[in-house]
C-alpha positions as CSV (number, residue, x, y, z in Angstrom):
1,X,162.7,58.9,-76.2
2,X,160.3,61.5,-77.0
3,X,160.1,65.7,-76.1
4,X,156.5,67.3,-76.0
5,X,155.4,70.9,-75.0
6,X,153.9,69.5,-72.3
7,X,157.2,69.2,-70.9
8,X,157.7,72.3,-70.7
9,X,154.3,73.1,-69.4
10,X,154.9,70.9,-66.5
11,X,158.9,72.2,-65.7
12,X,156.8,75.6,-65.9
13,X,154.4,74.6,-63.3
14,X,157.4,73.3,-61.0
15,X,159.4,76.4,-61.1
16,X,157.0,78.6,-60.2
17,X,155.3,76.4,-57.9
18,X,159.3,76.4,-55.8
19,X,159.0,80.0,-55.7
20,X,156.0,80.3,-54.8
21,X,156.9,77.6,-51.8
22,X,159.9,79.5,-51.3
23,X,157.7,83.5,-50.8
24,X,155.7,81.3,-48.1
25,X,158.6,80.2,-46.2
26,X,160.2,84.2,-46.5
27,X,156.7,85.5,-44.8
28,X,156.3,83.3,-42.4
29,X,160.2,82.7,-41.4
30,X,160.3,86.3,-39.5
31,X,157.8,85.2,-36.9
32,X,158.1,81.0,-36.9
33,X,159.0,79.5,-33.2
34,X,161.3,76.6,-33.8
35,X,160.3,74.6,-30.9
36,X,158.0,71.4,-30.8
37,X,155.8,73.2,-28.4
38,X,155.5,76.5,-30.0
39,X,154.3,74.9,-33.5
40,X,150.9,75.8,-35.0
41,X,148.3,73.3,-33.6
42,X,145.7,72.6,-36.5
43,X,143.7,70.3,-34.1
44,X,144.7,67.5,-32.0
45,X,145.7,65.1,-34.5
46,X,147.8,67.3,-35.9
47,X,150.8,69.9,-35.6
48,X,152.8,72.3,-37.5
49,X,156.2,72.9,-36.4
50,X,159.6,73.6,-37.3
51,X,160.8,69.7,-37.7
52,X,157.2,69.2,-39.9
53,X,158.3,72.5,-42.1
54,X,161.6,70.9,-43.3
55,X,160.1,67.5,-43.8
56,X,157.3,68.7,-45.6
57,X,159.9,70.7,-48.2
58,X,162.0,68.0,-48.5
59,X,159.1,65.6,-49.7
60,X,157.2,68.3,-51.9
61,X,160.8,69.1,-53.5
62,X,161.0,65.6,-54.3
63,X,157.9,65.0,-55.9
64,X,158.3,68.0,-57.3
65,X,161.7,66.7,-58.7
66,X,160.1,63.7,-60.1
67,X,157.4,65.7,-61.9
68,X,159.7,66.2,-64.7
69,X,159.8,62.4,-64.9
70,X,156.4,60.9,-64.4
71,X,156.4,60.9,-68.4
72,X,159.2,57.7,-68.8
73,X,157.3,55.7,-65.7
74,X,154.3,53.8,-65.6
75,X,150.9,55.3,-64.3
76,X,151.1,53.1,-61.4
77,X,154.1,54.2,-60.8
78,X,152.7,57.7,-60.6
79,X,150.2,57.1,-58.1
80,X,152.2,55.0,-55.9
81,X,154.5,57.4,-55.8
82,X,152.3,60.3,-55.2
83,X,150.2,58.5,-52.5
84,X,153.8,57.9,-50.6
85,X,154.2,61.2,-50.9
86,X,151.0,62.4,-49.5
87,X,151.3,60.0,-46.3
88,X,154.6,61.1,-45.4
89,X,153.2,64.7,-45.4
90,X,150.3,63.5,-43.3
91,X,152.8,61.3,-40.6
92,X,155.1,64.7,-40.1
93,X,152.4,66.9,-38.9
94,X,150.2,64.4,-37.1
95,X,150.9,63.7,-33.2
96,X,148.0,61.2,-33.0
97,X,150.6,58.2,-31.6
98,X,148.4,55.9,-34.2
99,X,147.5,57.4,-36.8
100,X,151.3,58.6,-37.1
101,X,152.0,54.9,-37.2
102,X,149.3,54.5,-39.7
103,X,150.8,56.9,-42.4
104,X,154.1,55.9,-41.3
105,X,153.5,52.7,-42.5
106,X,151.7,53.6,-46.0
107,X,154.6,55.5,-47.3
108,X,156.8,52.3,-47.0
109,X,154.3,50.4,-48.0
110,X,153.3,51.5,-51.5
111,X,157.1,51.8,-52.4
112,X,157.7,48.0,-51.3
113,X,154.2,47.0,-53.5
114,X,156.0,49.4,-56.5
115,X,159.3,47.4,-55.9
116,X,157.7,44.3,-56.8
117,X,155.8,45.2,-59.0
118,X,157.9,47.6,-61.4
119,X,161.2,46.9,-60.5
120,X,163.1,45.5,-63.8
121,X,166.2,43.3,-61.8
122,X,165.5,39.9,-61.3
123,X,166.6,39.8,-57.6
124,X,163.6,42.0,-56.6
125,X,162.0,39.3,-54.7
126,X,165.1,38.8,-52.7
127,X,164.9,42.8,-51.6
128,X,161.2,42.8,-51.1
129,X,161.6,39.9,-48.6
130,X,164.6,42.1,-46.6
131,X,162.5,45.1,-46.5
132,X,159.2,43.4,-46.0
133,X,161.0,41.9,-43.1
134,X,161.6,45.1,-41.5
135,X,158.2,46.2,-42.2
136,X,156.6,43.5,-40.3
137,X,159.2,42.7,-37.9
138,X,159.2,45.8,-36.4
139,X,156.0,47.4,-37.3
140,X,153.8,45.1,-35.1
141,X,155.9,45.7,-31.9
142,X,156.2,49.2,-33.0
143,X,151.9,49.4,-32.9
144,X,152.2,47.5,-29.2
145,X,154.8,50.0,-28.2
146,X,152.5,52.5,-29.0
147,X,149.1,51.3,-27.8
148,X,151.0,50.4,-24.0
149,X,152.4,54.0,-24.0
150,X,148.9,55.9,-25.1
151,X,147.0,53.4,-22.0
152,X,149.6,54.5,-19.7
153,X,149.9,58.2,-20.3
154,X,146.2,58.5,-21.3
155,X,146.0,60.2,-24.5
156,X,146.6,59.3,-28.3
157,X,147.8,63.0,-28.4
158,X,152.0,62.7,-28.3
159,X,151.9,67.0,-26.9
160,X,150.5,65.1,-23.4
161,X,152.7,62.2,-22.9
162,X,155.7,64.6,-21.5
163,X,154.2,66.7,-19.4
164,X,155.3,64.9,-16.0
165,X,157.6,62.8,-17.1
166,X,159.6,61.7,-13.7
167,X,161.1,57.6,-15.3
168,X,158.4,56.3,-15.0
169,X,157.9,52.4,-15.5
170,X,157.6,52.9,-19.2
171,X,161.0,53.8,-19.6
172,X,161.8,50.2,-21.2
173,X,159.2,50.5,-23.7
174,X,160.5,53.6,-24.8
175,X,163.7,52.3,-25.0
176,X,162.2,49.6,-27.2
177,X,160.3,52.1,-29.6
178,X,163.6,53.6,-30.2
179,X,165.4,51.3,-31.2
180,X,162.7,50.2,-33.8
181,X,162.7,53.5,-35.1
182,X,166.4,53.3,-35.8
183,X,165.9,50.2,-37.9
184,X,164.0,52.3,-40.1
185,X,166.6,55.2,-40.7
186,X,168.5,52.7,-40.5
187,X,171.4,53.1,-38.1
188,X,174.2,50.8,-37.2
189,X,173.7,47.8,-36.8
190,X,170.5,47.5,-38.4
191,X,171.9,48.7,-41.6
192,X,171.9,45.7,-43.7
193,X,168.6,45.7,-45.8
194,X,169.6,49.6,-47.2
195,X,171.9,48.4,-49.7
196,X,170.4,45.1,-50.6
197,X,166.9,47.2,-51.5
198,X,168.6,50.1,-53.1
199,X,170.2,47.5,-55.3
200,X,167.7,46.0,-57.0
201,X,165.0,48.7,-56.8
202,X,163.9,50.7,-59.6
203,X,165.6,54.2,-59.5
204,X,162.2,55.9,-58.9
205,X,162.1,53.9,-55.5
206,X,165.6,54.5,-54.6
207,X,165.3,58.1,-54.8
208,X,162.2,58.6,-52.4
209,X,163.9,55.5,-49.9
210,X,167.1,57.7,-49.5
211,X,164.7,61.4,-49.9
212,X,162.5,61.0,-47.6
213,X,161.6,57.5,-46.1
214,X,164.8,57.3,-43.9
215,X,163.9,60.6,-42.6
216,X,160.6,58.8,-41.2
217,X,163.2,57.0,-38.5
218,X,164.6,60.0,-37.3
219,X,161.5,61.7,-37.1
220,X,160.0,58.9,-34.7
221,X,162.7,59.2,-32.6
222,X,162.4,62.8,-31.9
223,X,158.6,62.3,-31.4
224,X,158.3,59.9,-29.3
225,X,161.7,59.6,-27.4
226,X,162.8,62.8,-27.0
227,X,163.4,62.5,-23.3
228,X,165.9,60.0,-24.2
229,X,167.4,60.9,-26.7
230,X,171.2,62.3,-25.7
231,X,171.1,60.2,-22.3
232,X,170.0,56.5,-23.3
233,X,169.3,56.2,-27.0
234,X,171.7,57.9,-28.7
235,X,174.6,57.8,-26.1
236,X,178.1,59.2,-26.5
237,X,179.5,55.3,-27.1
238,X,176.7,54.6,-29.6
239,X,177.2,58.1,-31.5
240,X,181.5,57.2,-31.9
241,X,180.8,54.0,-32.7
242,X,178.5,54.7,-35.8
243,X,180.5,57.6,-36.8
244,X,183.5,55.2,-36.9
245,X,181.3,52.4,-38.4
246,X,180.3,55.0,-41.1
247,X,184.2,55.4,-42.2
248,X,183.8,51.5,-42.3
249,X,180.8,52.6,-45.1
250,X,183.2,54.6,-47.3
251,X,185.8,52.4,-47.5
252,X,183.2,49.5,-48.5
253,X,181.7,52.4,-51.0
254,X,185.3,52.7,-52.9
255,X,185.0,48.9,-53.6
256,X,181.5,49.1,-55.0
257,X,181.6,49.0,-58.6
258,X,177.3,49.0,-58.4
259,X,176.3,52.8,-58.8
260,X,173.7,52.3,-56.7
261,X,175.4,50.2,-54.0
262,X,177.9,53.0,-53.9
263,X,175.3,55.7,-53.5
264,X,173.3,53.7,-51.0
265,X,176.5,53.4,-48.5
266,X,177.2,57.0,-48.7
267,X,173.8,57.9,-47.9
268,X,173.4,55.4,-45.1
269,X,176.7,56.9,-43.7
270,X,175.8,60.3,-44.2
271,X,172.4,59.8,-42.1
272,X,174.0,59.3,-39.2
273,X,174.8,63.2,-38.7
274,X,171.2,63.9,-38.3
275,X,171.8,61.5,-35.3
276,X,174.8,63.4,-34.5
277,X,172.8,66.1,-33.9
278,X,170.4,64.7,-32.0
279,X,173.1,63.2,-29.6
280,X,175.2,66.7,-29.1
281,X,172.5,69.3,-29.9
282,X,169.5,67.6,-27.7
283,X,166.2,67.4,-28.4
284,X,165.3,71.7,-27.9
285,X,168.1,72.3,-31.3
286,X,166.2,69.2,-33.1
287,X,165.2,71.6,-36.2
288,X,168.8,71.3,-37.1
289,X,168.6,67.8,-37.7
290,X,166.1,67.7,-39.9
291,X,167.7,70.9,-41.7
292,X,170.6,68.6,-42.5
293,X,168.1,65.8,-43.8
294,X,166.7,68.3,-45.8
295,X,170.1,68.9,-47.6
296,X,170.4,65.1,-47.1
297,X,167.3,64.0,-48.8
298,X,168.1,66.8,-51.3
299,X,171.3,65.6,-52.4
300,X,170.5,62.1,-52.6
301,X,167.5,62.5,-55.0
302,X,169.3,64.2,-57.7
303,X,172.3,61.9,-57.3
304,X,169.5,58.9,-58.1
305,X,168.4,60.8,-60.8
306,X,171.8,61.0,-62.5
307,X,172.6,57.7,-62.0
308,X,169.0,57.2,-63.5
309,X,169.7,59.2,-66.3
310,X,173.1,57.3,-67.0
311,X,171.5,53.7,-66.9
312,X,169.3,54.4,-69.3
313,X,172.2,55.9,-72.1
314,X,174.8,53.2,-70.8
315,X,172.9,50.3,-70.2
316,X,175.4,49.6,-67.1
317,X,175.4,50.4,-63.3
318,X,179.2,49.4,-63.5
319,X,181.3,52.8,-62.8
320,X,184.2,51.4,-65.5
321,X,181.3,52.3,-68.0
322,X,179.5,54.8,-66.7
323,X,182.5,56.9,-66.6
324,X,182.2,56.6,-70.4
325,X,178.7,58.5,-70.4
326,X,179.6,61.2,-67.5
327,X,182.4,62.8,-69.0
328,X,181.3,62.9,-72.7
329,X,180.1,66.5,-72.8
330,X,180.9,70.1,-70.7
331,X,177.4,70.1,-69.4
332,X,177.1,66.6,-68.5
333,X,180.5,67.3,-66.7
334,X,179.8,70.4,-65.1
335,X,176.4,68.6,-63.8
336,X,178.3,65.1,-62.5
337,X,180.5,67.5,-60.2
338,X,177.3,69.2,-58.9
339,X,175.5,66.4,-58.1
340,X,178.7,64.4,-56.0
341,X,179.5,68.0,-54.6
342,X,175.6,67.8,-52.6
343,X,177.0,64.0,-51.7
344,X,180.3,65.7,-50.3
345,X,178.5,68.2,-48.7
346,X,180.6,70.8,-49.6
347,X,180.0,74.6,-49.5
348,X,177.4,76.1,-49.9
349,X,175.2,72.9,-49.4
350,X,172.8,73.3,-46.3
351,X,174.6,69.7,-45.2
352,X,178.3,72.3,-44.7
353,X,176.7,74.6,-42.4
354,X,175.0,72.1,-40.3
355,X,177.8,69.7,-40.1
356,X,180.2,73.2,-39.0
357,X,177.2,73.9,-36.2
358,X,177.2,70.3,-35.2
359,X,180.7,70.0,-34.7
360,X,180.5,73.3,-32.8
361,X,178.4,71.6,-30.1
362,X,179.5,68.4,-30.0
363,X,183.2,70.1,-29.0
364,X,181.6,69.7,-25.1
365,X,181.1,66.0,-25.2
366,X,184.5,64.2,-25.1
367,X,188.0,64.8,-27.4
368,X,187.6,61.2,-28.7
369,X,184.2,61.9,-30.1
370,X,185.5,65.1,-31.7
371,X,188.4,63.3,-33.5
372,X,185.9,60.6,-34.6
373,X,184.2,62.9,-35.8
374,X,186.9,64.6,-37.9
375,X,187.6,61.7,-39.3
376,X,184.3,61.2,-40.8
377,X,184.2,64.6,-42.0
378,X,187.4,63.8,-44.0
379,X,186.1,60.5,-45.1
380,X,182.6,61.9,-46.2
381,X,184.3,64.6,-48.6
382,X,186.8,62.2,-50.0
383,X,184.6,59.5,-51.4
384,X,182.4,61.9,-54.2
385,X,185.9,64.2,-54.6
386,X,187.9,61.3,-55.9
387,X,185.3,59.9,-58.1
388,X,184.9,63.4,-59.1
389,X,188.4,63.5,-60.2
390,X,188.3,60.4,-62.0
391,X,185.0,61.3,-63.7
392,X,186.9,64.4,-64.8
393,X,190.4,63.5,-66.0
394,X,189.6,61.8,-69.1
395,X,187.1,63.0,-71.6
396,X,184.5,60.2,-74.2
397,X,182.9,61.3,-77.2
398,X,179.6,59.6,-75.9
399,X,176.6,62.5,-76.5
400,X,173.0,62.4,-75.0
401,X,170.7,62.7,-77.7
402,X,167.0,62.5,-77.4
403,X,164.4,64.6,-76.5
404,X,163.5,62.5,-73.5
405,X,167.2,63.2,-71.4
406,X,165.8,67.2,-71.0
407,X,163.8,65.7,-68.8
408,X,166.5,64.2,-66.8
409,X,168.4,67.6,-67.0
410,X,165.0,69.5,-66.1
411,X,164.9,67.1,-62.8
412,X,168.1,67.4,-61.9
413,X,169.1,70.9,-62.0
414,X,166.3,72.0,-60.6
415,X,167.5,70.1,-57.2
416,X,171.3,70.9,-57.6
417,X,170.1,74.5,-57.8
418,X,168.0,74.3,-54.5
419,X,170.9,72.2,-52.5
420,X,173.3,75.0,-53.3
421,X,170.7,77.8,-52.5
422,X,168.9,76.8,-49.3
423,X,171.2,78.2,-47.3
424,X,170.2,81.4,-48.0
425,X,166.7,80.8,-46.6
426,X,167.2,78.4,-43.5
């Protein structure tokens, strides 16, 4: 693999370009209302508000991220990429009910066209099929959900539809939308297609499905269900059972032997807080939801990108080899624990303080939910912490040589180092 300066001319333009992003958020955080209905109003197709702020740094810290690796992929690759990018941004701050769905759809889109078409595992087909599925499965009633609700409340702009809201007959519809929007995150039991896709997707892919594209599910929820949310959709009985279906995840993540299987069930299991906090916080503490994707989507892309990084020394997604590459040197060590620390959420990750707020709230609902909920919490830190232990125990004389890997390193501390910092700021 090659070095250049450019390189270095690009990580340059990243660095600076985070704290520049960062001095924004500093001015403006002293005077920002985190409410839906006190966001900045740009026009009426779209919105600027606290839920869009997090999104919109989660996605930019991505691409960012992947900046320092648009060098080893393919110019298609590049603009796919970039053009998923650019529609998520547009579908967090727009509350036009279809063009939302619009650029909703294009960010999925051009990552399903760039897993066929660049993905190098033969059983690509097999995944496009399961998320292509989805896409169109749900999509199309999706787009009818939509147009009935815009007829009935009279406006395309989603800031009008709640104004009187009093149960009225679209109740069902909404119910409907719902639960198509939590086949995208995807919640139980629409879970399935996550790991399948993740497993034979190219690592580029993986690490914008797990950033920011199963943010796009929770997002729709809060936007169109909000009214819903904590009494119908995301009930008490539905919250324990997918917080005990998630321990289900990390037991079936200890038997996965696939890096990116493993990674895939700890990031569908560790998605389900964001519902969490939907369910105990309601829809008027909703910020904190996407605060924990943040950390979520944060933690998950610079996992990918280590994994990435050890497929390409290793030739191997097996963990009895990739253990051979991850514990050959003090840095690559050092970096392995950061990276599966963000997974564990552990302190000072922004996925600790949101989990410690969350359980704070959710100590009114019922006792059962609060043990279930303990017992994820112990499951979600014990998964990454024993591999972490294993990864550290014995040491290889493997070394990463190559000019290429800085950019691998470049990438990934340059996440670790915001995962670990955001707290500060949020």
């Amino acid at each position: 693999m090659s070095f250049s300066k450019f390189d270095w001319y690009t990580g340059g333009i990243v660095y600076v370009f985070s704290l520049f992003v960062l001095l924004i958020w500093v001015l403006v955080s002293g005077f920002w209302d985190y409410s839906l209905a006190g966001g900045l109003v740009v026009s009426s197709y779209f919105c600027f508000d606290s839920i869009s702020l997090y999104l919109v740094l989660l996605s930019v810290f991505l691409w960012m991220s992947l900046l320092f690796l648009f060098n080893l992929v393919t110019f298609l690759s590049k603009v796919l990429i970039s053009l998923s990018v650019v529609c998520s941004l547009i579908s967090y701050c727009c509350v036009h009910s279809l063009a939302f769905w619009v650029f909703y759809e294009m960010s999925i889109l051009f990552l399903l066209l760039l897993l066929v078409l660049e993905s190098p595992y033969s059983e690509r087909y097999v995944a496009s099929w399961y998320l292509l599925g989805y896409v169109v499965l749900t999509s199309l009633p999706m787009l009818l959900c939509i147009f009935y609700l815009s007829l009935n409340w009279g406006s395309f702009n989603l800031r009008f539809w709640f104004d009187s809201y009093e149960g009225c007959v679209s109740s069902g519809v909404f119910v409907i939308l719902a639960v198509l929007f939590i086949t995208k995150v995807p919640l139980p039991p629409f879970h399935v297609w996550l790991p399948i896709v993740h497993a034979e997707a190219s690592s580029i892919v993986s690490v914008c499905l797990s950033g920011y594209i199963m943010k796009l599910g929770i997002l729709g929820i809060c936007r169109f269900c909000s009214h819903l949310l904590s009494g119908l959709v995301l009930s008490n009985l539905y919250m324990v059972i997918s917080l005990l279906l998630a321990v289900l995840f990390f037991f079936s993540a200890t038997r996965e032997l696939d890096g990116k299987r493993w990674l895939a069930f700890l990031s569908l299991s560790h998605i389900i807080i964001a519902a969490v906090c939907l369910c105990s916080v309601g829809f008027e503490g909703s910020s904190l939801a996407f605060v924990f994707s943040l950390g979520h989507g944060l933690s998950a892309g610079v996992t990918f990108i280590f994994l990435w990084l050890a497929y390409e020394v290793s030739g191997s997604r097996n963990w009895n080899i990739l253990k051979y590459c991850l514990s050959s040197g003090l840095f690559m060590r050092c970096l392995a624990a950061a990276c599966l620390c963000t997974v564990a959420s552990l302190p000072p990750t922004v996925q600790f303080f949101s989990e410690v707020f969350i359980l704070s709230e959710a100590g009114v609902l019922s006792s059962f939910f609060i043990c279930a909920f303990y017992f994820y919490l112990f499951c979600s830190g014990l998964v990454p912490l024993f591999l972490v232990g294993s990864l550290l125990s014995r040491h290889y004389s493997i070394s990463f040589v190559g000019g290429g890997v800085w950019c691998y390193f470049s990438s990934m501390v340059f996440l670790v180092v915001w995962s670990f910092i955001w707290f500060i700021v949020v």
